[in-house]
Backbone as CSV, one residue per row, in Angstrom:
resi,resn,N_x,N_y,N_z,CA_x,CA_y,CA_z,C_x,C_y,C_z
1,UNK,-52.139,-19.623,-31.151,-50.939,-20.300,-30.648,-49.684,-19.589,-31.122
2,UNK,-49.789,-19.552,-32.665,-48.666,-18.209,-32.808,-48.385,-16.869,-32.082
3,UNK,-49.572,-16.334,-32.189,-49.539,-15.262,-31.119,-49.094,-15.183,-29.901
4,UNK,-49.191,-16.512,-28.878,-48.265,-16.168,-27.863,-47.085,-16.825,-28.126
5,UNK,-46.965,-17.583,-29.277,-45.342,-18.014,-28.925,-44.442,-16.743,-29.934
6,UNK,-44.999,-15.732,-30.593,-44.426,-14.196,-30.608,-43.705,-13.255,-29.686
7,UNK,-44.947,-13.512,-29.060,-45.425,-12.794,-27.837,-44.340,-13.206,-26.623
8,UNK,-44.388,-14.251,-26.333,-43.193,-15.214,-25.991,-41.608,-14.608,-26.078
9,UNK,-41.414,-14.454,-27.685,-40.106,-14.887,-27.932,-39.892,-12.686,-27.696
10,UNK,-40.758,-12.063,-28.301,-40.609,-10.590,-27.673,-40.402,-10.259,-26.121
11,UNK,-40.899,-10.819,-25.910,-40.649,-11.034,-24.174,-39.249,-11.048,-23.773
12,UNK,-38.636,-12.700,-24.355,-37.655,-13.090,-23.879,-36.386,-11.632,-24.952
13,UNK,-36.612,-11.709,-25.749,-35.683,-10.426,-26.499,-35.774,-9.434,-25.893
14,UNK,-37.054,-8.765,-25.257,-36.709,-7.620,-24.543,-35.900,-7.731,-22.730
15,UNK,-36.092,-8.749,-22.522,-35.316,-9.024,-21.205,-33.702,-9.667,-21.308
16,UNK,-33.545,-9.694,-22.674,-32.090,-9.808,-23.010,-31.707,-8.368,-23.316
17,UNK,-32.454,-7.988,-23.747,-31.791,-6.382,-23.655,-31.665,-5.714,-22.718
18,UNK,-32.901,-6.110,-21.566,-32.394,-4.770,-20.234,-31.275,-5.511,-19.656
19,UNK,-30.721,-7.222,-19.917,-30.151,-7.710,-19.386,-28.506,-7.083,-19.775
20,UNK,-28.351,-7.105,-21.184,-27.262,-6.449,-21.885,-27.403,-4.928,-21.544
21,UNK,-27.765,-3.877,-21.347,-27.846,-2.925,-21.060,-27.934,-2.643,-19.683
22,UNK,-28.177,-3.305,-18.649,-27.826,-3.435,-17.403,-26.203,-3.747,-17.171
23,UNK,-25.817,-5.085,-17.700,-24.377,-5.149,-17.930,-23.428,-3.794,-18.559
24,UNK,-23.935,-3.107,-19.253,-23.270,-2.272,-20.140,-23.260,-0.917,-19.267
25,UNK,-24.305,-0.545,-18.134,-23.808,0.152,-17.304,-22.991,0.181,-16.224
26,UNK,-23.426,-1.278,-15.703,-22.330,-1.501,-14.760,-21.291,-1.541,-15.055
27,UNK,-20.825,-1.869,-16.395,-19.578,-2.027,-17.049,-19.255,-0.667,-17.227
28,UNK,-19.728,0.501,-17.619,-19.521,1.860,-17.894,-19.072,2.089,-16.346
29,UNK,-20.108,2.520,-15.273,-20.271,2.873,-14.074,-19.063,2.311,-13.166
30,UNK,-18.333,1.380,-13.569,-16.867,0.411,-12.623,-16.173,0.637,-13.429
31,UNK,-15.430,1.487,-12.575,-13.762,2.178,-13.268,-12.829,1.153,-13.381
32,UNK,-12.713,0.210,-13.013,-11.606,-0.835,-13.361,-12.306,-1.322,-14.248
33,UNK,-13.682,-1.705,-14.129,-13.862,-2.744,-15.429,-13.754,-1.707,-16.776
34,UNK,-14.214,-0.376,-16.413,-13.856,0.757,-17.400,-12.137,0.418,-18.030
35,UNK,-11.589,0.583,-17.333,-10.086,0.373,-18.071,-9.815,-0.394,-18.244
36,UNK,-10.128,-1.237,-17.955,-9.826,-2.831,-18.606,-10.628,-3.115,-20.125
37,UNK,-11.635,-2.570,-19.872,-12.572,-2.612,-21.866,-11.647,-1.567,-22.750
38,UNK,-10.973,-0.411,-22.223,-10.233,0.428,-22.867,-8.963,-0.177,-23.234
39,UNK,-8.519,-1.191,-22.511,-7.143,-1.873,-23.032,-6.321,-1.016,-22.209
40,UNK,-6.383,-0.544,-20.758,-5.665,0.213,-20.003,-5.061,-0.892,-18.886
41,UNK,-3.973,0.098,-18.796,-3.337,-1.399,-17.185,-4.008,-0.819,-15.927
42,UNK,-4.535,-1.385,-14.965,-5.151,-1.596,-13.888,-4.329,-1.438,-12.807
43,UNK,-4.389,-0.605,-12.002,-3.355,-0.466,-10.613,-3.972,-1.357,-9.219
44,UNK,-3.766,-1.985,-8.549,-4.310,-2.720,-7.842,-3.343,-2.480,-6.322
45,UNK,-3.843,-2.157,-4.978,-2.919,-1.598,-4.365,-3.250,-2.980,-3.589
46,UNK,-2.541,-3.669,-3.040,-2.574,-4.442,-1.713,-2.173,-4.218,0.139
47,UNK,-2.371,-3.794,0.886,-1.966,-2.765,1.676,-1.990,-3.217,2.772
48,UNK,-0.535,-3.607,3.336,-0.839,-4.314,4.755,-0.411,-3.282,5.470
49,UNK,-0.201,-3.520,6.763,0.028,-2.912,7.941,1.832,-2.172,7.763
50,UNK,2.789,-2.932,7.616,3.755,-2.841,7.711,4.664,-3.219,6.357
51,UNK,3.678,-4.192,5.264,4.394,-4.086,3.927,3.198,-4.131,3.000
52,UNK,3.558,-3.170,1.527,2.359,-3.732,0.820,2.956,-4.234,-0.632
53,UNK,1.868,-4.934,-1.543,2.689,-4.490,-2.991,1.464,-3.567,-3.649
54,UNK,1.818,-3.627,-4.744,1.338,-3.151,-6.031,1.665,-3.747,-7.249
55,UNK,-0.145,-3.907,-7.954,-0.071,-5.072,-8.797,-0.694,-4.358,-10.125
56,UNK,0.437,-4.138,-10.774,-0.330,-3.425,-12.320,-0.346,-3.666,-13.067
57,UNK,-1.929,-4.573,-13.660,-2.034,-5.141,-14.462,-1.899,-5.137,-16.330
58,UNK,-1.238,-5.377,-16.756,-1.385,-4.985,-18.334,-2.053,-5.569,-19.126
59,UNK,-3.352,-5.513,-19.855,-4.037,-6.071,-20.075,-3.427,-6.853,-21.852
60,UNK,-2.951,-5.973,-22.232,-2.520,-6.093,-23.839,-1.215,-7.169,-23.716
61,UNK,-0.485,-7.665,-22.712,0.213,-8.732,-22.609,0.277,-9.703,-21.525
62,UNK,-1.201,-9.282,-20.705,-1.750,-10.611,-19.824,-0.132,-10.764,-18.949
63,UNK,0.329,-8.730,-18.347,1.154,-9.974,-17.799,0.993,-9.045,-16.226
64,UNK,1.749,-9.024,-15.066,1.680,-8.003,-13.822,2.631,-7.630,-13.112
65,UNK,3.107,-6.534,-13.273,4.268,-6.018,-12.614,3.871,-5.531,-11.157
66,UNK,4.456,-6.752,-10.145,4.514,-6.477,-9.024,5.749,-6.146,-8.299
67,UNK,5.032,-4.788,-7.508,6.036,-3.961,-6.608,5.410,-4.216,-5.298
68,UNK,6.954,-4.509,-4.387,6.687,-4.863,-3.126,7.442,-3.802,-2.406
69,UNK,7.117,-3.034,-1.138,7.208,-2.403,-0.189,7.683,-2.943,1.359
70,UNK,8.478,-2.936,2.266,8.307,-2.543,3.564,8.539,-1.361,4.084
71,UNK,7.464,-0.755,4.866,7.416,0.690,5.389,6.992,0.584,6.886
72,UNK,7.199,1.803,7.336,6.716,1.994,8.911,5.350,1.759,8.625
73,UNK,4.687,0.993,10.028,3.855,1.315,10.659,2.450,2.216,10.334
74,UNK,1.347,2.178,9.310,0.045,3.126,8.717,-0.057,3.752,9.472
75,UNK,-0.410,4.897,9.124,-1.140,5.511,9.908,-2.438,5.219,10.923
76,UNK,-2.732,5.790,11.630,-4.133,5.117,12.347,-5.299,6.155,11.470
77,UNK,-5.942,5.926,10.643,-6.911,6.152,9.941,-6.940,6.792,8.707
78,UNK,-5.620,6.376,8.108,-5.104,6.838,6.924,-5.804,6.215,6.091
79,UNK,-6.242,6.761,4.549,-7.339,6.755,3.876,-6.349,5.717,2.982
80,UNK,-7.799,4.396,2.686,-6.964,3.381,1.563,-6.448,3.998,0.433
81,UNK,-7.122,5.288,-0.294,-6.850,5.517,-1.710,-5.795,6.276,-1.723
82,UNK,-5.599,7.250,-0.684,-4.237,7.657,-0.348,-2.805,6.875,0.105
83,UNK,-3.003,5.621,0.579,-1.729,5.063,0.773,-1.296,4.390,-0.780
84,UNK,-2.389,3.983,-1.280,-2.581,2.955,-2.763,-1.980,4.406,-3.627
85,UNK,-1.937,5.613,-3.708,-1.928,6.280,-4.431,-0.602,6.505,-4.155
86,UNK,0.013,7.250,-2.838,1.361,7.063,-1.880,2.277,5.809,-2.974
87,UNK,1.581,4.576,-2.982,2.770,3.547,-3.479,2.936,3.194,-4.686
88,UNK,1.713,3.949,-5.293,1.837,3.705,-6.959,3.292,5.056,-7.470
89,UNK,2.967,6.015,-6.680,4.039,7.070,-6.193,5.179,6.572,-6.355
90,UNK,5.609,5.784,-5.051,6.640,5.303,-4.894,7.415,3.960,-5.850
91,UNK,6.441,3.238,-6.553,6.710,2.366,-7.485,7.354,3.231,-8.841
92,UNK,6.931,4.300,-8.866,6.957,5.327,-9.852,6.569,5.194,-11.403
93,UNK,4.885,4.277,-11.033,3.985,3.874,-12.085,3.434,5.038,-12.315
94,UNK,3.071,5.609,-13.452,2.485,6.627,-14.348,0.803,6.236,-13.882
95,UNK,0.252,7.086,-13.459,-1.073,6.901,-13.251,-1.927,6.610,-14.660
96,UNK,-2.643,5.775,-14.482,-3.443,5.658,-15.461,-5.248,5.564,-14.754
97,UNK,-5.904,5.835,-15.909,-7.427,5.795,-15.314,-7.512,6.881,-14.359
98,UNK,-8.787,7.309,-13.717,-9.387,7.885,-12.822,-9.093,7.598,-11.370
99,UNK,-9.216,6.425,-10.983,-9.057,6.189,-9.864,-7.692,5.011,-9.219
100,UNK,-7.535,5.000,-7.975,-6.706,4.439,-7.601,-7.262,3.082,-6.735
101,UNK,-6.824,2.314,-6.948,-8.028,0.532,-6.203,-7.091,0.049,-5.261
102,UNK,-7.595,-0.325,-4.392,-6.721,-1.254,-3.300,-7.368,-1.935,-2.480
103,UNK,-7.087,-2.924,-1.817,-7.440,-3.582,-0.847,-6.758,-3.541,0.616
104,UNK,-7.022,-3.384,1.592,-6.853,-3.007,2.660,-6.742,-4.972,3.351
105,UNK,-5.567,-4.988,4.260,-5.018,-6.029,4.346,-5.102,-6.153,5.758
106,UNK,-5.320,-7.195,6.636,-4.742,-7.433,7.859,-3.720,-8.157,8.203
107,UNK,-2.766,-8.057,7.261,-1.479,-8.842,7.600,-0.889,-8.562,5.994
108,UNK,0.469,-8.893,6.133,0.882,-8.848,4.588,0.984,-9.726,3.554
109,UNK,0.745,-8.432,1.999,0.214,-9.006,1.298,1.162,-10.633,0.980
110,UNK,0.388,-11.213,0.465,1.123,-13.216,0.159,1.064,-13.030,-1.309
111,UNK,2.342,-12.595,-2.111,2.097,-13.430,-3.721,2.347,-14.724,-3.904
112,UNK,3.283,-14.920,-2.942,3.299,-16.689,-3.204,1.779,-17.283,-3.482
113,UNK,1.166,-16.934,-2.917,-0.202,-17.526,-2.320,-0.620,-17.340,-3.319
114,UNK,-0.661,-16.308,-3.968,-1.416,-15.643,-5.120,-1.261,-16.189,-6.319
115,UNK,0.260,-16.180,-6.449,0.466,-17.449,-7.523,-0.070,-18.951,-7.375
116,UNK,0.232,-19.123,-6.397,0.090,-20.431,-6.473,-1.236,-21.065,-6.413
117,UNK,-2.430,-20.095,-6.005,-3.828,-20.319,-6.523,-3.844,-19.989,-8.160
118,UNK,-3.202,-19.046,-8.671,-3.593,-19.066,-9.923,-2.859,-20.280,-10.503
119,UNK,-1.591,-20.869,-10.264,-0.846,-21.866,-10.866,-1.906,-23.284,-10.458
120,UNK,-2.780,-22.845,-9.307,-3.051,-24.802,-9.546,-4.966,-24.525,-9.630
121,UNK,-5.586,-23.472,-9.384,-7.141,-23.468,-9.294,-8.101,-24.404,-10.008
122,UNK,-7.066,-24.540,-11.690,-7.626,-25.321,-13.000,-7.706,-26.918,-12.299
123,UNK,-6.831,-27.081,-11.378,-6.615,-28.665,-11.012,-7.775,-28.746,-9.715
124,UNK,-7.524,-27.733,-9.168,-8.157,-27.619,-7.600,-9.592,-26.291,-7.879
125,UNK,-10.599,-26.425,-8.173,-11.397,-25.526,-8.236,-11.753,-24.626,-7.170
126,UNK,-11.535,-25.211,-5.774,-11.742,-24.915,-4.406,-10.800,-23.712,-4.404
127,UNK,-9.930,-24.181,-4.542,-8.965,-22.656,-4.594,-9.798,-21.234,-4.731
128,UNK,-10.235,-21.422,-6.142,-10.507,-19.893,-6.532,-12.004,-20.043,-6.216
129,UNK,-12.700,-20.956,-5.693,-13.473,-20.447,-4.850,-13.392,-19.785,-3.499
130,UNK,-12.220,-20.035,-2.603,-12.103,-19.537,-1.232,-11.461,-18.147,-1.845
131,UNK,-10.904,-17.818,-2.630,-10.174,-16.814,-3.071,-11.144,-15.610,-3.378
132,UNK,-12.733,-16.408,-3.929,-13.266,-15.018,-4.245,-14.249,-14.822,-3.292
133,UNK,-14.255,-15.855,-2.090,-15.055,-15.442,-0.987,-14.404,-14.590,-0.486
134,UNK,-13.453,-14.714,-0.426,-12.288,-13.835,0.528,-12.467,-12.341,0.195
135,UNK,-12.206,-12.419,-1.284,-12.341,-11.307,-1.408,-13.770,-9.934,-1.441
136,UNK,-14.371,-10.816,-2.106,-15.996,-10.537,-1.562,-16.556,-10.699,0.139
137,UNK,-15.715,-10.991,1.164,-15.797,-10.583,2.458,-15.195,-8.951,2.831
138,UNK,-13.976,-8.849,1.880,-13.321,-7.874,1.930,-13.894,-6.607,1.938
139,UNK,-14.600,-7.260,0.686,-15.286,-5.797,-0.300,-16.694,-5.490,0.715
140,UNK,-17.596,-6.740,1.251,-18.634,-6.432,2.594,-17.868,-5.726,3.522
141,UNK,-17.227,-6.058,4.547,-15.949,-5.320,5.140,-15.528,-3.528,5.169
142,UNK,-15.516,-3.502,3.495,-15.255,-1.692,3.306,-13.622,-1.942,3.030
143,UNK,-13.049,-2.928,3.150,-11.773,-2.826,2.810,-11.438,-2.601,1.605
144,UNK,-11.562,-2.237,0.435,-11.450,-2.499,-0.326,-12.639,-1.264,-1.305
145,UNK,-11.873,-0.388,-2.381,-13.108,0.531,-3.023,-13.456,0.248,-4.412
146,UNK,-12.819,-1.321,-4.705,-13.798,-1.923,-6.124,-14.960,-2.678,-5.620
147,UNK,-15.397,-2.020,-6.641,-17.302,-2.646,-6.865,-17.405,-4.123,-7.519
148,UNK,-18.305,-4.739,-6.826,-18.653,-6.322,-7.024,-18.456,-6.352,-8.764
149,UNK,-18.805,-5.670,-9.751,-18.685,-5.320,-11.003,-16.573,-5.919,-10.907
150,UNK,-16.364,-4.398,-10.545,-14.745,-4.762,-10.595,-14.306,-6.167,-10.032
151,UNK,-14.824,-6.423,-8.718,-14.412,-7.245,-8.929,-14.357,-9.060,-9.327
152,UNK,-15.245,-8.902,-9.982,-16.153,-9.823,-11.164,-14.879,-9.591,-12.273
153,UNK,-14.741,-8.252,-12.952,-13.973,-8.430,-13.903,-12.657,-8.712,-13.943
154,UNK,-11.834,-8.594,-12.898,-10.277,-8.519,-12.291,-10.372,-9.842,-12.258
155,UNK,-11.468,-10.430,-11.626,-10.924,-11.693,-11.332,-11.027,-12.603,-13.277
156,UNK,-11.885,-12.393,-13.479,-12.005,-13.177,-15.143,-10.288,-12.695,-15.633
157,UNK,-9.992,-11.451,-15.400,-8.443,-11.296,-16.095,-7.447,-12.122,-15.518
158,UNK,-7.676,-12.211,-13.811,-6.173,-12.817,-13.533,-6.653,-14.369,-13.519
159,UNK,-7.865,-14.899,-13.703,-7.715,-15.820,-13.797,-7.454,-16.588,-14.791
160,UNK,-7.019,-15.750,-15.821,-6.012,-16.391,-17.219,-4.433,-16.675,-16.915
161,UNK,-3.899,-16.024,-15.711,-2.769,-15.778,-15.755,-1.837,-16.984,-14.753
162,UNK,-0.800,-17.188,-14.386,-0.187,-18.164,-13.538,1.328,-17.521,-13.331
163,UNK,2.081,-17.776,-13.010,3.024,-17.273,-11.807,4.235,-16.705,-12.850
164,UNK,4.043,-17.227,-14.273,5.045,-17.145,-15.409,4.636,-15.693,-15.560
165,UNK,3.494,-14.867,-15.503,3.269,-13.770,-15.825,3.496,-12.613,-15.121
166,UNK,3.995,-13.047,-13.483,4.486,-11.687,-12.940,5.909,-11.189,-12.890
167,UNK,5.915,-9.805,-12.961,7.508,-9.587,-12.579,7.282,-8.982,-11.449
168,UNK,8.547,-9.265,-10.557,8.255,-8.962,-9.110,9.488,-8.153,-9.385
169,UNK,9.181,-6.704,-8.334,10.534,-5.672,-8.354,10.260,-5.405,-6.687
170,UNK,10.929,-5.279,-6.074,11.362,-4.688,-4.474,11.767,-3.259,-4.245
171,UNK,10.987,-2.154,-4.298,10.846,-0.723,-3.943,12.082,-0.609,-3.428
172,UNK,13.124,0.498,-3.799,13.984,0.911,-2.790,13.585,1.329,-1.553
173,UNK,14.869,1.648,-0.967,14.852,2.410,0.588,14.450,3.739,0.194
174,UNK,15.022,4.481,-0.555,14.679,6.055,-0.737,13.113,5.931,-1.435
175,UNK,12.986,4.765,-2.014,11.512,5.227,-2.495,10.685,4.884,-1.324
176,UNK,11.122,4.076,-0.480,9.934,3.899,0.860,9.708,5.376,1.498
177,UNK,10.856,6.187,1.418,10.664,7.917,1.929,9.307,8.070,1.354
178,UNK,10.007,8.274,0.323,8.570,9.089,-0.888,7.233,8.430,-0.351
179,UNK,7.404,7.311,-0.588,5.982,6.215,0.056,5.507,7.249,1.390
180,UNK,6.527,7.268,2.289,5.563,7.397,3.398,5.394,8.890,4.084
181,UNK,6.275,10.291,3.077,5.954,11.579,3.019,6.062,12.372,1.678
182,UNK,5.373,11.750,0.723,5.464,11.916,-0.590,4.840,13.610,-0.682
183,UNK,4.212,14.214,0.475,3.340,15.676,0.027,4.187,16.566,1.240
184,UNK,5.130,16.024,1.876,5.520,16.721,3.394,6.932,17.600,2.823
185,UNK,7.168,17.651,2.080,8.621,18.291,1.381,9.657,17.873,2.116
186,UNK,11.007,17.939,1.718,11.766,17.249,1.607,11.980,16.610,3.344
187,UNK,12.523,15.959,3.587,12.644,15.256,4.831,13.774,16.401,5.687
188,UNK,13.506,16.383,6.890,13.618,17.649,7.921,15.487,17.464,8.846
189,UNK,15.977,18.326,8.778,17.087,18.136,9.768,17.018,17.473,10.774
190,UNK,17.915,16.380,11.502,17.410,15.823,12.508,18.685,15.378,13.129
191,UNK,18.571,14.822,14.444,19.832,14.450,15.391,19.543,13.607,15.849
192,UNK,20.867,12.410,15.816,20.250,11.078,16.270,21.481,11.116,17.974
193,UNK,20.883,10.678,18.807,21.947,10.900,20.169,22.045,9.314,21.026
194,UNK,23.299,8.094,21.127,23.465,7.465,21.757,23.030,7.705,23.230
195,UNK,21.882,7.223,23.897,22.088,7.028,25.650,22.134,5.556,25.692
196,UNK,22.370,4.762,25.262,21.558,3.582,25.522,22.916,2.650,26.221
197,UNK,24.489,3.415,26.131,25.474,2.473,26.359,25.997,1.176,25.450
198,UNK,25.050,1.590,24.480,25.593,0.156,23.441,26.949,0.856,22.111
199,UNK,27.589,0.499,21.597,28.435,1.621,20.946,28.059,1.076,19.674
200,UNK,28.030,2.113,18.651,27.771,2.072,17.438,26.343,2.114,17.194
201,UNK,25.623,2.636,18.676,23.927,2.497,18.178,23.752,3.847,17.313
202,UNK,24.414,5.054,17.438,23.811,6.063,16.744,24.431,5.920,15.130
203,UNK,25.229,5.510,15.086,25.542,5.548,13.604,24.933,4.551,12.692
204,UNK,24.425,3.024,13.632,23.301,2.118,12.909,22.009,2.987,12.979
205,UNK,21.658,4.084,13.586,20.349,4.525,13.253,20.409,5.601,12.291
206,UNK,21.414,6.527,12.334,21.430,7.494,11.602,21.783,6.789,10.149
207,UNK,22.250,5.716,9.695,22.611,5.053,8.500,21.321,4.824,7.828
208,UNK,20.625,4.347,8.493,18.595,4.027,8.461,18.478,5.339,7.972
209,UNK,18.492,6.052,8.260,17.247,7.295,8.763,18.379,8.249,7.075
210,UNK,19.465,8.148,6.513,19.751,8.513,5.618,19.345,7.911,4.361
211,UNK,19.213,6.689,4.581,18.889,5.601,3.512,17.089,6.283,3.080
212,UNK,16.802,6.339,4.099,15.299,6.770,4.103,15.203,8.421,3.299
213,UNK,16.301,9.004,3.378,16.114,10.742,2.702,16.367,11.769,4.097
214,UNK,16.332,10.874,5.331,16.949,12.293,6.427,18.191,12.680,6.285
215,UNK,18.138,13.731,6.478,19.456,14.628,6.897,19.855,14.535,7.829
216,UNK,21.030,13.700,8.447,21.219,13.600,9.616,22.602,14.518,10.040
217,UNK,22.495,15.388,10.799,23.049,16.291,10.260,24.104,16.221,12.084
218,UNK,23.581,15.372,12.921,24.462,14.780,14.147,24.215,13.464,14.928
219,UNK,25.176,12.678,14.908,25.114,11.343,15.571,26.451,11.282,16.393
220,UNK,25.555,10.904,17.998,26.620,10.823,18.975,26.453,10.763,20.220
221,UNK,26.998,10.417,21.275,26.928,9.644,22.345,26.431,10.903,23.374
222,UNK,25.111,10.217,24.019,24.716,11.141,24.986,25.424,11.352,26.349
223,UNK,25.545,12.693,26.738,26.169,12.493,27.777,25.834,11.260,29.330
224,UNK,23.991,11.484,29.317,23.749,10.690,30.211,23.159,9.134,29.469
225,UNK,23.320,8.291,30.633,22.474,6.908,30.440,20.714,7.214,30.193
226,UNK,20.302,6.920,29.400,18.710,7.082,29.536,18.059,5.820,29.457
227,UNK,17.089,5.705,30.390,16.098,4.082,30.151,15.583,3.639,29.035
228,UNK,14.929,5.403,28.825,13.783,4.867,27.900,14.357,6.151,26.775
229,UNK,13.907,5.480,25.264,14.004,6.182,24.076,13.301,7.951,23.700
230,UNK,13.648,8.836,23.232,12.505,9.752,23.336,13.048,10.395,22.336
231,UNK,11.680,11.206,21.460,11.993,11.828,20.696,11.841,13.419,21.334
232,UNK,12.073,14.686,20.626,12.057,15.840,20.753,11.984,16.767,19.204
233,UNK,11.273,17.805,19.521,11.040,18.553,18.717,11.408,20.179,18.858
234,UNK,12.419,20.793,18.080,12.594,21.852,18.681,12.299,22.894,18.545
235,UNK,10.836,22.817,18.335,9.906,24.130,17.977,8.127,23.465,17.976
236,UNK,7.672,24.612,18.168,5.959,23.974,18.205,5.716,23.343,17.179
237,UNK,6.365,23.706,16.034,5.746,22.314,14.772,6.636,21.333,15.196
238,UNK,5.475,20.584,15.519,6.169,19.071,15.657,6.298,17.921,14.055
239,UNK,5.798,18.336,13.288,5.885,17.620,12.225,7.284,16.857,11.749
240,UNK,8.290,17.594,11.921,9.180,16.744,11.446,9.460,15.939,12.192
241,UNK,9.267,16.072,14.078,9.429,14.773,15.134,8.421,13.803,14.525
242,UNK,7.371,14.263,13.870,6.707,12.822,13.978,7.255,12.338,12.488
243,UNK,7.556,12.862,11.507,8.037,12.136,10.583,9.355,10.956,11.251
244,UNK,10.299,11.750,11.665,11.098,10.972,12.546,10.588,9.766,13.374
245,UNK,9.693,10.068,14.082,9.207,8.962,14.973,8.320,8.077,14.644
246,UNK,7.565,8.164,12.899,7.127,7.455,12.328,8.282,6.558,11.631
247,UNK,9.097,6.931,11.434,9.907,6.448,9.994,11.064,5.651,10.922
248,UNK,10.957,5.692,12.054,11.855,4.666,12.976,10.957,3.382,14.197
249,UNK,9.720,3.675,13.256,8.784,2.576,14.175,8.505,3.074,15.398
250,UNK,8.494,4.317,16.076,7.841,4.608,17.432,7.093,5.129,17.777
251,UNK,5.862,4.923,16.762,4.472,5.669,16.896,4.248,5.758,18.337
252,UNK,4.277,4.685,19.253,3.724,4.842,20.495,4.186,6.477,21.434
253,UNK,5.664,6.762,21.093,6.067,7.667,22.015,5.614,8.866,22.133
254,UNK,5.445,9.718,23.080,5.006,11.101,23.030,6.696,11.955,22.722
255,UNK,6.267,12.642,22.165,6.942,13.950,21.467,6.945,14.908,22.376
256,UNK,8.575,14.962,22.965,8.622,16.299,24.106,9.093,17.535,22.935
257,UNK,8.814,18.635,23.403,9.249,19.683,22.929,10.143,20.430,23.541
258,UNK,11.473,20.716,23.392,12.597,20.795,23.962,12.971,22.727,23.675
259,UNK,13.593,23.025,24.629,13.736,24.744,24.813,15.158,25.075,24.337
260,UNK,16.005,23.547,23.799,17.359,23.932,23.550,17.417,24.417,22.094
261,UNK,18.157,25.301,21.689,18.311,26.056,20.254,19.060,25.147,19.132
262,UNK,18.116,24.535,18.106,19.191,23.846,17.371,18.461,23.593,15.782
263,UNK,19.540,23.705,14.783,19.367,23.779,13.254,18.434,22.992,12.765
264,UNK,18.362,21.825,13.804,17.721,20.614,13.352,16.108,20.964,13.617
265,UNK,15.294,20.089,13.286,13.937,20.131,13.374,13.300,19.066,14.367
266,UNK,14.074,18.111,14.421,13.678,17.221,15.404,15.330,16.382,16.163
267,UNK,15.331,15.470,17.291,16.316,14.732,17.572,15.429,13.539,17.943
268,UNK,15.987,12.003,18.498,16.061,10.903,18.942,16.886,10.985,19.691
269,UNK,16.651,10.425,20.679,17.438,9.646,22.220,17.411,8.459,22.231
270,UNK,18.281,7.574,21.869,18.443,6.305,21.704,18.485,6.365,23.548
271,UNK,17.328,5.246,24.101,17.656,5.133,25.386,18.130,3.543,25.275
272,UNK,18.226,2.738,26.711,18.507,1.604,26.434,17.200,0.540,26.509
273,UNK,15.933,0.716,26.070,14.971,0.450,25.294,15.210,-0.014,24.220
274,UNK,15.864,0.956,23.553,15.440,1.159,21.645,16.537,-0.553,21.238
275,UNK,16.024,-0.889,20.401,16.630,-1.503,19.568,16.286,-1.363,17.829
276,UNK,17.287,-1.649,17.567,16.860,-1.616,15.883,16.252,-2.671,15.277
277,UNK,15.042,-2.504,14.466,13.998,-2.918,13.776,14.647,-3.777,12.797
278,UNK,14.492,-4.842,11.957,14.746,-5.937,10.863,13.924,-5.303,9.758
């Protein structure tokens, strides 16, 4: 009878160990939960369509400095770790750890929301249950490049925390540049041209488009009426038209390439289409 209740209790000790040593790799093997056992702050990207933040966690004073963004329009198949990396950039957070984490958003990110599940979950348990379905749909999904590990451990951290612990900061305009051509060198000569008949449209766009880091180097009334808006490029690299035509919301338009000789790298044709963006 001794013998198996030995036998027994060796059993149960050795399956606490592959159990602890299973934990201890996954814990090694998940780079967030990695920096978080190191006492490192955690970058957390949130990434909507048209605004994101960034949430960096400090573990040694339980507290999160959130940076919020509005930018043009993602790219169409722009890589999560590159935009998350793009805004930690633009926040002008010091990289820490190996990797860069984010979650990929279909609408923009909600801290209200965020707080306010962490401010009431203790009262309402439901809360941070829909909260970590959500996010564990995310992570099935592909949205998202933390591991069920990470995010097991992120959530045990913020769920110490409540709305007293974030600081919220609002990204400048010049840092939204950086955000959204942080590797393209400096932003390109460009010409902004009234057709649209409205007065004062080229100098409300070219005011934008400086705030942002362009060089606007002419704004002014086209000779003709035009319907529709168009950009131009005045040479086969079109790159700086599309920086332009990204960074004013008009992904949709095609990019003519124009035979007239000029300093600039790209222009806009305000037609009477265009209106300016909020």
């Amino acid at each position: 009878m001794e013998q198996s209740s030995g036998k027994k209790e060796r059993l149960m000790l050795a399956a606490g160990l592959v159990l602890a040593l299973t934990a201890a790799a996954w814990q090694y093997f998940s780079p967030a939960s990695r920096e978080l056992v190191a006492g490192r702050d955690v970058s957390l990207a949130l990434l909507g369509e048209r605004s994101s933040a960034l949430l960096v966690y400090h573990p040694f004073s339980s507290t999160v400095s959130a940076f919020t963004l509005s930018h043009a329009r993602a790219k169409s198949g722009a890589a999560g770790w590159r935009r998350a990396a793009d805004l930690r950039n633009a926040a002008g957070v010091a990289a820490s750890g190996e990797k860069v984490f984010y979650i990929s958003l279909s609408s923009a990110p909600d801290l209200g929301a965020l707080q306010e599940t962490l401010d009431n979950w203790r009262a309402e348990p439901r809360r941070l249950a829909r909260a970590v379905s959500w996010v564990y749909g995310l992570r099935a999904a592909g949205a998202t490049n933390l591991s069920g590990f990470d995010l097991f451990s992120l959530f045990g951290e913020f769920s110490k925390l409540n709305s007293s612990n974030f600081i919220l900061t609002e990204i400048s305009a010049r840092a939204q540049a950086a955000e959204a051509a942080p590797e393209e060198g400096p932003a390109p000569l460009v010409e902004v041209f009234n057709a649209s008949g409205r007065r004062g449209l080229a100098a409300q766009a070219a005011k934008r488009l400086r705030a942002l880091g362009f060089d606007v180097i002419t704004e002014a009334s086209y000779p003709t009426l035009e319907p529709r808006t168009c950009v131009l490029s005045f040479s086969g690299d079109t790159a700086p038209a599309r920086r332009l035509r990204e960074s004013m919301g008009l992904e949709g338009l095609e990019i003519r390439v124009s035979s007239r000789k000029s300093v600039a790298g790209a222009a806009v044709i305000l037609g009477q289409d265009y209106r300016i963006k909020d």
